[in-house]
C-alpha atoms as an extended CHARMM CRD file, in Angstrom:
* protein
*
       160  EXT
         1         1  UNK       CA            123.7170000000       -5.3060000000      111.0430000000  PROA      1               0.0000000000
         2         2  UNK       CA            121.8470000000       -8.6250000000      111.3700000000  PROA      2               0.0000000000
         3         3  UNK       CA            122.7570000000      -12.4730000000      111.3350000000  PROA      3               0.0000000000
         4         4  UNK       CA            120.0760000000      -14.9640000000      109.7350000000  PROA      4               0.0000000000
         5         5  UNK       CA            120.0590000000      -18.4110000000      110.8710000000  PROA      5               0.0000000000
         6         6  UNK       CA            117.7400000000      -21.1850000000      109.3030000000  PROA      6               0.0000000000
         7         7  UNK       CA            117.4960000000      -24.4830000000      110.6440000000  PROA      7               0.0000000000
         8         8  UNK       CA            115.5760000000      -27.5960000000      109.0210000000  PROA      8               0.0000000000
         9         9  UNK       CA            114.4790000000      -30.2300000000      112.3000000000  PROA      9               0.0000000000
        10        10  UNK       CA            113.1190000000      -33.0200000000      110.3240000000  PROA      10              0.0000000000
        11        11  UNK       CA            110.8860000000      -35.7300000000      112.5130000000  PROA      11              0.0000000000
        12        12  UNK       CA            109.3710000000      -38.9460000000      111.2620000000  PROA      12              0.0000000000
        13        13  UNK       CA            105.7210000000      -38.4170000000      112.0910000000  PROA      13              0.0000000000
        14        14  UNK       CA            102.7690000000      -36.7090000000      109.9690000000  PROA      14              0.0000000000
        15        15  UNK       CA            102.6310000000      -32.9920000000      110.2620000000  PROA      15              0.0000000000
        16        16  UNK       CA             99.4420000000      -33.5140000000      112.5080000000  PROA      16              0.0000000000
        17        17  UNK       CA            101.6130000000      -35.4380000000      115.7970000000  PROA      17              0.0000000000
        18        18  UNK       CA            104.6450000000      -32.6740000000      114.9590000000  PROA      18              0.0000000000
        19        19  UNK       CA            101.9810000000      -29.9320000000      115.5730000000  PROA      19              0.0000000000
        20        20  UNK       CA            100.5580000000      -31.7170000000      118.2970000000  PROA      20              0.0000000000
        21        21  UNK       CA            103.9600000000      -31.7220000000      120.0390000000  PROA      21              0.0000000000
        22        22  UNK       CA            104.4890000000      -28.3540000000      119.6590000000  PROA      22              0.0000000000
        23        23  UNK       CA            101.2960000000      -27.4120000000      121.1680000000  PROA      23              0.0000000000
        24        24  UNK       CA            101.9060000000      -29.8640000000      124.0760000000  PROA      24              0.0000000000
        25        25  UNK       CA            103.2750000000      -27.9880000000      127.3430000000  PROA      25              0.0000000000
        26        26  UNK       CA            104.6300000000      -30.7260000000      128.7860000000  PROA      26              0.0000000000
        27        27  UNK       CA            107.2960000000      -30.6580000000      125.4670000000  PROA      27              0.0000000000
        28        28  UNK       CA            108.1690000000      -27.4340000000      125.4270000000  PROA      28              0.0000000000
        29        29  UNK       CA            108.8080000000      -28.3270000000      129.4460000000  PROA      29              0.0000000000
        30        30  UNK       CA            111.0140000000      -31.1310000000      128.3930000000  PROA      30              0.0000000000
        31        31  UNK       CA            112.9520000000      -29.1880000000      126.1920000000  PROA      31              0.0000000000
        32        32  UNK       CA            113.6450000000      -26.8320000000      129.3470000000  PROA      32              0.0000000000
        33        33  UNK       CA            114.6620000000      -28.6420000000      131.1680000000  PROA      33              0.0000000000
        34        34  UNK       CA            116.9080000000      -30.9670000000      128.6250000000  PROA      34              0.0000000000
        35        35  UNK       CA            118.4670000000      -27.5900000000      128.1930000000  PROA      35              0.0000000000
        36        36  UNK       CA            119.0450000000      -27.1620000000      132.0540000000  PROA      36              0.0000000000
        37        37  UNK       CA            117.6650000000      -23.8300000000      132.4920000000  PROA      37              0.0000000000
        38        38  UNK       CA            117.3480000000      -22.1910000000      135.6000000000  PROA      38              0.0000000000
        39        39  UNK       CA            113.8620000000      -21.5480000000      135.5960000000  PROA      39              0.0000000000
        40        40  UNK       CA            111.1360000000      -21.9440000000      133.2960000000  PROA      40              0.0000000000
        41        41  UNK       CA            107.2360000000      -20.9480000000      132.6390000000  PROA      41              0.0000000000
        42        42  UNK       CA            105.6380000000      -22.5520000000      129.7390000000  PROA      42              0.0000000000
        43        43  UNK       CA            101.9370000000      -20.7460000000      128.6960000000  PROA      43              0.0000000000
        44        44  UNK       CA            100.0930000000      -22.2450000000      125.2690000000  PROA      44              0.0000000000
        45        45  UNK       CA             96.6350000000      -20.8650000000      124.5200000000  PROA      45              0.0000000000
        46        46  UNK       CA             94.2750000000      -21.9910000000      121.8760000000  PROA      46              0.0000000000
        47        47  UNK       CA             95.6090000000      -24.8310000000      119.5630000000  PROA      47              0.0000000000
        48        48  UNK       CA             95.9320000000      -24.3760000000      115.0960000000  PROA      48              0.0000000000
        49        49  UNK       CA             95.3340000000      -21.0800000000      114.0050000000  PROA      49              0.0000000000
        50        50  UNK       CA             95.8070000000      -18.7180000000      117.0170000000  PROA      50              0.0000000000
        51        51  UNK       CA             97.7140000000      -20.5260000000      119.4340000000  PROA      51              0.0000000000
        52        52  UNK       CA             99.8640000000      -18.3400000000      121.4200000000  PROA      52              0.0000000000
        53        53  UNK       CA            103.2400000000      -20.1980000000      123.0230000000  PROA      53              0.0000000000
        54        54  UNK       CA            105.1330000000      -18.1550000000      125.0820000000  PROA      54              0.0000000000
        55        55  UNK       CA            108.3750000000      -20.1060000000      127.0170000000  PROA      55              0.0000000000
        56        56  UNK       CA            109.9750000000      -17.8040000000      129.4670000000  PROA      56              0.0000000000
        57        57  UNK       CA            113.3570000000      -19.3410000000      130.3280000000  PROA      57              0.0000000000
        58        58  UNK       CA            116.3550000000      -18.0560000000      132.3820000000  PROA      58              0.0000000000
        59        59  UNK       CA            120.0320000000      -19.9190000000      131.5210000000  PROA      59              0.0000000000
        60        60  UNK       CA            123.2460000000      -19.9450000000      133.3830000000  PROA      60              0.0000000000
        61        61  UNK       CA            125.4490000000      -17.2240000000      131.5280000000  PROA      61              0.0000000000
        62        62  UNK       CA            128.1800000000      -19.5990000000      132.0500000000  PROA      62              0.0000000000
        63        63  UNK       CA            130.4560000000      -20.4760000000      129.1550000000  PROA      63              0.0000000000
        64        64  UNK       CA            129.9780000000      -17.2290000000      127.4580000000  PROA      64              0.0000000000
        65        65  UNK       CA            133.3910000000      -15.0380000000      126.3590000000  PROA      65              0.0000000000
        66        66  UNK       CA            133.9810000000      -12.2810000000      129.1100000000  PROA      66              0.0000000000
        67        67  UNK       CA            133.4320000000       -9.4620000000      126.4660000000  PROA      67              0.0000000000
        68        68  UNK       CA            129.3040000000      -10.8350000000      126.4240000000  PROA      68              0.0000000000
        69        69  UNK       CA            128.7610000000      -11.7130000000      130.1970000000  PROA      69              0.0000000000
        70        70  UNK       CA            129.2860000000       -7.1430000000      130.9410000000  PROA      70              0.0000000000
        71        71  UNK       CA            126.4660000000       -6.6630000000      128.6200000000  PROA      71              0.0000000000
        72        72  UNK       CA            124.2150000000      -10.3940000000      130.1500000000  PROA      72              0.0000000000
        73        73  UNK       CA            125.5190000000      -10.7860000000      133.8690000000  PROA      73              0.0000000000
        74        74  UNK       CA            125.1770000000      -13.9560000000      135.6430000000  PROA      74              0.0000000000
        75        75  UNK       CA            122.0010000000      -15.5100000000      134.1290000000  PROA      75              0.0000000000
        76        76  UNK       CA            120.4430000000      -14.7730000000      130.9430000000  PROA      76              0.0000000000
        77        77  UNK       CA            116.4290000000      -14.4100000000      130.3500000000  PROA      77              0.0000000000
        78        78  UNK       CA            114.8730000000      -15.2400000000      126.9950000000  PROA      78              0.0000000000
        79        79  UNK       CA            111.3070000000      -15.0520000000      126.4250000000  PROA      79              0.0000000000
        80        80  UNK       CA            110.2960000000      -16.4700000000      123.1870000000  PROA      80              0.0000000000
        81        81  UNK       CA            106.5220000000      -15.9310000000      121.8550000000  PROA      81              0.0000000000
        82        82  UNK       CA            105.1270000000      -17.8540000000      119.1020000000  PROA      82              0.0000000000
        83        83  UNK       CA            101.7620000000      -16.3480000000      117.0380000000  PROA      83              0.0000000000
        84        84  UNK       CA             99.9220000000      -19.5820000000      114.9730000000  PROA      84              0.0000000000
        85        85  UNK       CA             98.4850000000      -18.3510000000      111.8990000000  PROA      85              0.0000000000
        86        86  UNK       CA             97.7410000000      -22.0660000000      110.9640000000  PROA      86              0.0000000000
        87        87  UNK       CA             98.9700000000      -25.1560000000      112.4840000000  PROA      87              0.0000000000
        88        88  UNK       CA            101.8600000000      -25.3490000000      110.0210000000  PROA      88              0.0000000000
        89        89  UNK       CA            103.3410000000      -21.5800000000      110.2090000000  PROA      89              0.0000000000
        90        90  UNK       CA            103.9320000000      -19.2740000000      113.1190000000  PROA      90              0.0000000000
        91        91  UNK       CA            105.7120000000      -15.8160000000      113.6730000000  PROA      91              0.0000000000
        92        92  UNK       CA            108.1430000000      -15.6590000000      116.4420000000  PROA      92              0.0000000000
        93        93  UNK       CA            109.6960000000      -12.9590000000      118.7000000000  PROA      93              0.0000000000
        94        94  UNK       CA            112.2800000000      -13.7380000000      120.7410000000  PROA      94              0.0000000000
        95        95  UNK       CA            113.3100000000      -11.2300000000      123.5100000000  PROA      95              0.0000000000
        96        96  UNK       CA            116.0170000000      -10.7090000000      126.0140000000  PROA      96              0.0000000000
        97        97  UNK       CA            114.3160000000       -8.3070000000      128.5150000000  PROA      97              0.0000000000
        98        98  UNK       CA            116.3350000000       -5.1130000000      129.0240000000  PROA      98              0.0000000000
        99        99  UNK       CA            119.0580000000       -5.7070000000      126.6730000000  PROA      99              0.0000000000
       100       100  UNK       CA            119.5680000000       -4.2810000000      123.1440000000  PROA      100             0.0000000000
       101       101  UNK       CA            118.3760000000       -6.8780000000      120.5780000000  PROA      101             0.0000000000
       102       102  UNK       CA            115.5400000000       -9.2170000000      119.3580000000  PROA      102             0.0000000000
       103       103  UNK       CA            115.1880000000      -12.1310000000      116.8350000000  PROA      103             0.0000000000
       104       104  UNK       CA            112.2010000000      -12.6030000000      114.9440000000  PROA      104             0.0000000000
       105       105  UNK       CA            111.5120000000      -15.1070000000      112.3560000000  PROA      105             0.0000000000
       106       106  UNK       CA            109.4530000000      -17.6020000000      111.3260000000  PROA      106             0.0000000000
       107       107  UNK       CA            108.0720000000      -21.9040000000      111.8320000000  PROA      107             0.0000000000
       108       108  UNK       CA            106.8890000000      -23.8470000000      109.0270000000  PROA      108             0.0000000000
       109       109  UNK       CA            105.5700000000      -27.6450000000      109.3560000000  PROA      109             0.0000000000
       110       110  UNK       CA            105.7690000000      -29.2380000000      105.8670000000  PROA      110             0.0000000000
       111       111  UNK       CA            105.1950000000      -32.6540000000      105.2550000000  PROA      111             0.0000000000
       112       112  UNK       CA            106.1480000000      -35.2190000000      102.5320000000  PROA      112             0.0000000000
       113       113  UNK       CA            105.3270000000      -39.2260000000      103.0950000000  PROA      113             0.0000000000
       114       114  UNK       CA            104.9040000000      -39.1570000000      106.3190000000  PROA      114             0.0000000000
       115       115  UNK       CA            107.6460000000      -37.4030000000      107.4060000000  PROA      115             0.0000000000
       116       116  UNK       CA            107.7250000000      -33.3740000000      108.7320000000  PROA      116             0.0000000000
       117       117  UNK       CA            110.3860000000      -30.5100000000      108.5420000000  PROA      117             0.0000000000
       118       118  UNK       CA            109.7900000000      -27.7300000000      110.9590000000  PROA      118             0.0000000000
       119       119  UNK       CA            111.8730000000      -25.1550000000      109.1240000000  PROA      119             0.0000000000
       120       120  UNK       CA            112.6750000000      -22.6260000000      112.2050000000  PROA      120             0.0000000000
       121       121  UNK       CA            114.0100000000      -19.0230000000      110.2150000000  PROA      121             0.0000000000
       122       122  UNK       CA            115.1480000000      -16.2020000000      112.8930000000  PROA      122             0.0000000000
       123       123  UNK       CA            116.9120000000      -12.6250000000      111.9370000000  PROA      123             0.0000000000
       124       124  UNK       CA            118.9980000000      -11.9030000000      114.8860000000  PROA      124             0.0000000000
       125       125  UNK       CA            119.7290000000       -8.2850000000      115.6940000000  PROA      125             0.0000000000
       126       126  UNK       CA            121.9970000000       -6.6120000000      119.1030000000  PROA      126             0.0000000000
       127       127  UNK       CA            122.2120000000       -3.0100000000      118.3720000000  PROA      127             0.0000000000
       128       128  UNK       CA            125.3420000000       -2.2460000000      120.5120000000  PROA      128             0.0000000000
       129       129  UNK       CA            128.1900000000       -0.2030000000      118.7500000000  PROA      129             0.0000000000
       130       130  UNK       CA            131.4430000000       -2.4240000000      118.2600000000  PROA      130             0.0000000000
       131       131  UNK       CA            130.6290000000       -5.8880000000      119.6400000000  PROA      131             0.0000000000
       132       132  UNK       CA            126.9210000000       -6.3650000000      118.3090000000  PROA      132             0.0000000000
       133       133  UNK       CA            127.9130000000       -8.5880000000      115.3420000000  PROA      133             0.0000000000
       134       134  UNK       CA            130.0070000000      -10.5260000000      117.9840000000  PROA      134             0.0000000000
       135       135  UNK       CA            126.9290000000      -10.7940000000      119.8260000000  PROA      135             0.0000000000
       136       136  UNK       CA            124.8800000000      -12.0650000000      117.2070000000  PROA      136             0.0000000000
       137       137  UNK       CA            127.1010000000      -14.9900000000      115.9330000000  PROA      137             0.0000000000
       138       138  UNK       CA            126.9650000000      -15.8510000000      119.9000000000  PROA      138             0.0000000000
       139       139  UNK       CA            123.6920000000      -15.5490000000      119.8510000000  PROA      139             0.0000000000
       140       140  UNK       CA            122.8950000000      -17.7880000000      116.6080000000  PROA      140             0.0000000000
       141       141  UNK       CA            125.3360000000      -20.6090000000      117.7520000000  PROA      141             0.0000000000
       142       142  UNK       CA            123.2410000000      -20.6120000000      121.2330000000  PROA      142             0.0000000000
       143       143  UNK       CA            120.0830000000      -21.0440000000      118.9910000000  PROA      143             0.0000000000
       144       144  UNK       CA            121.2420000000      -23.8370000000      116.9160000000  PROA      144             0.0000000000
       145       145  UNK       CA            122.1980000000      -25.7790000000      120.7150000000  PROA      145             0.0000000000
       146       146  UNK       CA            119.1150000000      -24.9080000000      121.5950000000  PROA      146             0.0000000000
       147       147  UNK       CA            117.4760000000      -26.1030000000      118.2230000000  PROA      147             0.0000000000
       148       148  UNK       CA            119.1540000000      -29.0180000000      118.3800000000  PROA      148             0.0000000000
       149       149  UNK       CA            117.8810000000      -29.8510000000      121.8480000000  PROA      149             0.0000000000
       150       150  UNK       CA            114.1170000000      -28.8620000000      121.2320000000  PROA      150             0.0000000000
       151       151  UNK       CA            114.8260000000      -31.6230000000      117.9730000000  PROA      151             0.0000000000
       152       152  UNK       CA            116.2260000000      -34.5070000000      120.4390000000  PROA      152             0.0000000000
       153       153  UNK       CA            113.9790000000      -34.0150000000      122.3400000000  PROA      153             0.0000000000
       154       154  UNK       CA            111.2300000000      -33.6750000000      119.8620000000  PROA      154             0.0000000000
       155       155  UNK       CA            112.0770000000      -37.3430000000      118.3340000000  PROA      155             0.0000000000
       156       156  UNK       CA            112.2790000000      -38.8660000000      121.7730000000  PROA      156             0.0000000000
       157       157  UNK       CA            108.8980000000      -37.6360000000      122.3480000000  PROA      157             0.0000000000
       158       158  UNK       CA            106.9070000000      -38.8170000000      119.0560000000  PROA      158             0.0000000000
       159       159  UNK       CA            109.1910000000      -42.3330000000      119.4140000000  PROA      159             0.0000000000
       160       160  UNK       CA            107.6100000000      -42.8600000000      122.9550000000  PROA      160             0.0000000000
């Protein structure tokens, strides 16, 4: 069992200062920390085709039903590692180290008059018997907060 989740962030700037951003550390940093994790390390190599982004992050587990926090505990790492094949589409893996699942998916930067989409596409899968698919929906509405953030953020950074 698996849950998709597709998200369109849509930013008015030309695909070249959206791709910019997103190769910028000190973004990905202000999404962090917009998001109020814990902790955070933030590692971009290369820019274009074969830029690496990896964003380690550690969240509060707070909020989260009682049935998810046995399988989480307290805090809750995600690493999420980005492969550029071009400056408009990436792979990603996202990870929770040591615990049953994984997302991967895809990021495509499309442009039209000026304006960008970053499409964000991620296949969400927690292979534990009985509560997984719970897991996953948990897991996808998390992302969307999180893509939402990563878009505030994003606007307030291209506006400034």
């Amino acid at each position: 069992m698996s849950k998709k989740i597709r998200q369109d962030l849509t930013y008015d700037a030309p695909l070249g200062e959206v791709a910019a951003m997103l190769a910028d550390p000190a973004f990905r940093e202000r999404v962090c920390e917009f998001q109020r994790v814990l902790r955070h390390d933030v590692t971009i190599e290369g820019s274009g085709a074969g830029m690496k982004v990896v964003v380690d992050q550690v969240h509060p587990a707070k909020g989260i039903p009682a049935f998810a926090t046995k399988f989480v505990g307290e805090e809750i790492t995600i690493v999420q590692k980005e492969t550029w094949s071009s400056a408009e589409r990436a792979s990603v893996e996202v990870t929770i180290p040591g615990k049953p699942g994984d997302m991967t998916g895809t990021i495509a930067l499309r442009e039209s008059g000026g304006v960008t989409t970053e499409t964000v596409e991620y296949e969400i899968t927690v292979r534990i018997p009985l509560v997984g698919g719970k897991i996953e929906g948990l897991i996808g509405d998390l992302l969307g907060k999180a893509l939402r953030a990563e878009h505030k953020v994003g606007r307030d950074y291209l506006a400034g």
